[in-house]
N, C-alpha and C positions, 0 to 999 in steps of 0.2 A: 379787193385791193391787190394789183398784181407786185406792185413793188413795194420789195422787203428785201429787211439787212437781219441776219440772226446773229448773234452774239452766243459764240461756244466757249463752255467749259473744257480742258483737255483730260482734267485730272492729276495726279502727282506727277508722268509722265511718262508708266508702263501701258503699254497700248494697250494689255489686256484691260488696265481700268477706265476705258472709253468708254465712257455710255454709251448705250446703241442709238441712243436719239441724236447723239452728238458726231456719230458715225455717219446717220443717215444726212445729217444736215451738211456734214462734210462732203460728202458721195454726191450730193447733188448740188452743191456750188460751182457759178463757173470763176467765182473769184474770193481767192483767201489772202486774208489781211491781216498783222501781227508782230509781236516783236520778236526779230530775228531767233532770238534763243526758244519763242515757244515755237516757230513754224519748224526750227529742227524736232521738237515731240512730235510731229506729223510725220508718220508713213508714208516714202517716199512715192511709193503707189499710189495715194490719195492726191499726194500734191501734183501727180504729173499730168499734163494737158490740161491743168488749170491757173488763170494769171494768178501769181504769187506777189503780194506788195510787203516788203520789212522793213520797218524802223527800228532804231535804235531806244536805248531805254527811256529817253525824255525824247520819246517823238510821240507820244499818244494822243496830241491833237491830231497830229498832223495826219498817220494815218486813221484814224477814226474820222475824220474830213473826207478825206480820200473814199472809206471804205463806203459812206454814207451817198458822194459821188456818183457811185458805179452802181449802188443801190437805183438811186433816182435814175439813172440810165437805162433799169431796165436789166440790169447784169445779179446773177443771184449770187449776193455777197455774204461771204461769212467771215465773222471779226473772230480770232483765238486767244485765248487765253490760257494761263494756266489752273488747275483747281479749276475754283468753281466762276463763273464769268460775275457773278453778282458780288462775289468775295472779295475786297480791293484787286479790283479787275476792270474790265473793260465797258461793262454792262450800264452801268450806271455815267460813264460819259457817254457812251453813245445815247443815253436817255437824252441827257443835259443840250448834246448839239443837235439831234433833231429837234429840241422844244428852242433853242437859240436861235435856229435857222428856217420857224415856223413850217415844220413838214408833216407834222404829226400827222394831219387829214392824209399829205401824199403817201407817207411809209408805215410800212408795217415793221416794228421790231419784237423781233422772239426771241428771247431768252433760252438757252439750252441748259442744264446744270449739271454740272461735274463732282466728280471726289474734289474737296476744298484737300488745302493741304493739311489740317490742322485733324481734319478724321485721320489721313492717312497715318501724321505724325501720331496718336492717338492709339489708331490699329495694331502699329510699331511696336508700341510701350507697353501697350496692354489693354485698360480700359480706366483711364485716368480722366474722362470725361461724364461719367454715371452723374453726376450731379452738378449741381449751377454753376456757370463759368461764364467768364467775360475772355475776349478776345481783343488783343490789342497792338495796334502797330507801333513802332517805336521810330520810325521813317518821320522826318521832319520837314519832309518836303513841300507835303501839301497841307498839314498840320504843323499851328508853333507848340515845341517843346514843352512852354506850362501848362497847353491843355491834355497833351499826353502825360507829363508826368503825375498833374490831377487826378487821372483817370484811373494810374495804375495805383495810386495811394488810396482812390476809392475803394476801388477792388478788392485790394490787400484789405482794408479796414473791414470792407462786406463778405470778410473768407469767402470769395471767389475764388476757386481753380483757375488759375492766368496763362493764358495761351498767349506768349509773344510772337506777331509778325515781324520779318526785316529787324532784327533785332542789335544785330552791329555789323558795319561797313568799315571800309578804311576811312571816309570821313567822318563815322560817326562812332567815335570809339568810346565815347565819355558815356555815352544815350545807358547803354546795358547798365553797367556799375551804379549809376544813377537809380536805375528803373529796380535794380536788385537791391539796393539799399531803403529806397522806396517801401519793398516789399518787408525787407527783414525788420522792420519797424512796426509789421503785425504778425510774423512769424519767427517760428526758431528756425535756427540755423542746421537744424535736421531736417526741414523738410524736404521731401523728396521730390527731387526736380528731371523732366527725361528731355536730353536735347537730343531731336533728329536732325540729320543732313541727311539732304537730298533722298528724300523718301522715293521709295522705290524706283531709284533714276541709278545707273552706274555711281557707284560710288559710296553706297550710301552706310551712314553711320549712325547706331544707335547706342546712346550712353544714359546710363541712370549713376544718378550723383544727388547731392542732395544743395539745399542753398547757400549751407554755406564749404560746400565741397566747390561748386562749380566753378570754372577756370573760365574770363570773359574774353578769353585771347584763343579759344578753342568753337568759338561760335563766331559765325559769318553768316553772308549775305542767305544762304542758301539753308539757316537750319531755322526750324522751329522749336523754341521753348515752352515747357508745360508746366509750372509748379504749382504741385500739388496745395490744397487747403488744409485746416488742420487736420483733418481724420485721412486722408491720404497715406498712403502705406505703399510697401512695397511685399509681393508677396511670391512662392516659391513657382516655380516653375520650370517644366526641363530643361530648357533654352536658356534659364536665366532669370531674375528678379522682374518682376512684371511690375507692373504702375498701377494703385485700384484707386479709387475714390469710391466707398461705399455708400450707396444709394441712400441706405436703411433697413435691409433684406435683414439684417443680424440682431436688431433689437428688434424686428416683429416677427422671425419666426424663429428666433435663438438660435442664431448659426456663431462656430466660433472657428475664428481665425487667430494669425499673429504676425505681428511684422517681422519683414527681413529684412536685416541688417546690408545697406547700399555696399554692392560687391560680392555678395554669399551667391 
């Protein structure tokens, strides 16, 4: 099959964490497609002497249409994303419109996979991720509100470690406090929670706070929230208070630790 669309991951948005498959898939495209904010995580090098198409943040049919287009034409297309392409990204609409648009038999689509953002926020903290978690977007766009708030009171209920996507906007200021009260309804108000912004992108900020410490007028579009389950600690480290979630390593080979108090 000669004509294919790939769908890349870019990762958090430091070129050093570009997969190299997503490098190569890049290098040899002659047409990149994406919304505006991730085609600036592209290396201007990459991007140059190849056609570049950008949309705005509600334009993801439009170009996923488009990139699918140039595909069929015979043009070797690559659609970007940020994180990971399969991870509320791109990948899975471009499944949806080539099955809409009956092309399956004509196109080949690859999937490339990137750092998601929720390792990098993760990597940040420390290792707040060792044991079962659920991931959840708080974005109402393409989901209603009852079925996400459902979700995150499942969570909360199944001590799940809760990684919040899109977690509050200027339209969506009410979502967080909701989704945090949600939570505090199976846990105390010590637990330890780390909001990243913009992980490894200019700018970026990392804070460890606890649930009922954190402030919902300090998180935007661009951070990722983690709060911890009950056994969730914060523990010492030179840099500062890290994030654990213990696997189980300390009751089968007797290891001992102790919590640090959020701010030491």
């Amino acid at each position: 099959m000669d004509r294919r669309i790939t769908v890349v991951g870019l990762g958090p948005g430091d070129a050093a964490l570009l997969p190299p498959l997503a490098k190569a898939a890049l290098l040899r495209a002659q047409a990149i497609v994406g919304y505006k904010g991730y085609i600036e995580l592209v290396e201007p090098e990459v991007l140059a002497g190849r056609q570049v198409l950008s949309t705005g943040m509600t334009g993801e049919v439009e170009r996923c249409n488009a990139a699918i287009d140039l595909a069929c034409s015979g043009v070797e297309t690559v659609v970007v994303s940020s994180g990971d392409a399969g991870v509320y990204a791109m990948a899975g609409l471009v499944l949806e419109l080539v099955e809409a648009r009956n092309l399956a038999r004509e196109l080949e689509v690859e999937v490339v996979p990137g750092i998601p953002a929720l390792c990098a926020a993760a990597a940040l903290l420390g290792a707040p991720l060792m044991h079962d978690f659920a991931v959840i977007s708080l974005s109402d766009l393409l989901t209603p509100w009852e079925v996400i708030e459902r979700r995150v009171a499942a969570a909360a209920g199944a001590d799940f470690v809760i990684v919040l996507y899109n977690p509050r906007s200027t339209r969506r200021k009410d979502h967080l406090p909701k989704a945090l009260a949600a939570i505090a309804a199976h846990r105390s108000g010590g637990t330890p929670v780390g909001l990243v912004k913009r992980a490894f992108r200019p700018g970026q900020e990392v804070i460890a706070t606890s649930l009922g410490g954190l402030e919902p007028e300090d998180v935007d579009m661009q951070s990722i929230l983690v709060v911890g389950n009950s056994a969730t600690r914060f523990v010492a480290a030179a840099s500062g208070p890290r994030m654990l979630t213990p696997r189980g390593y300390a009751g089968k080979y007797g290891l001992s630790g102790k919590d640090v108090p959020v701010g030491s």
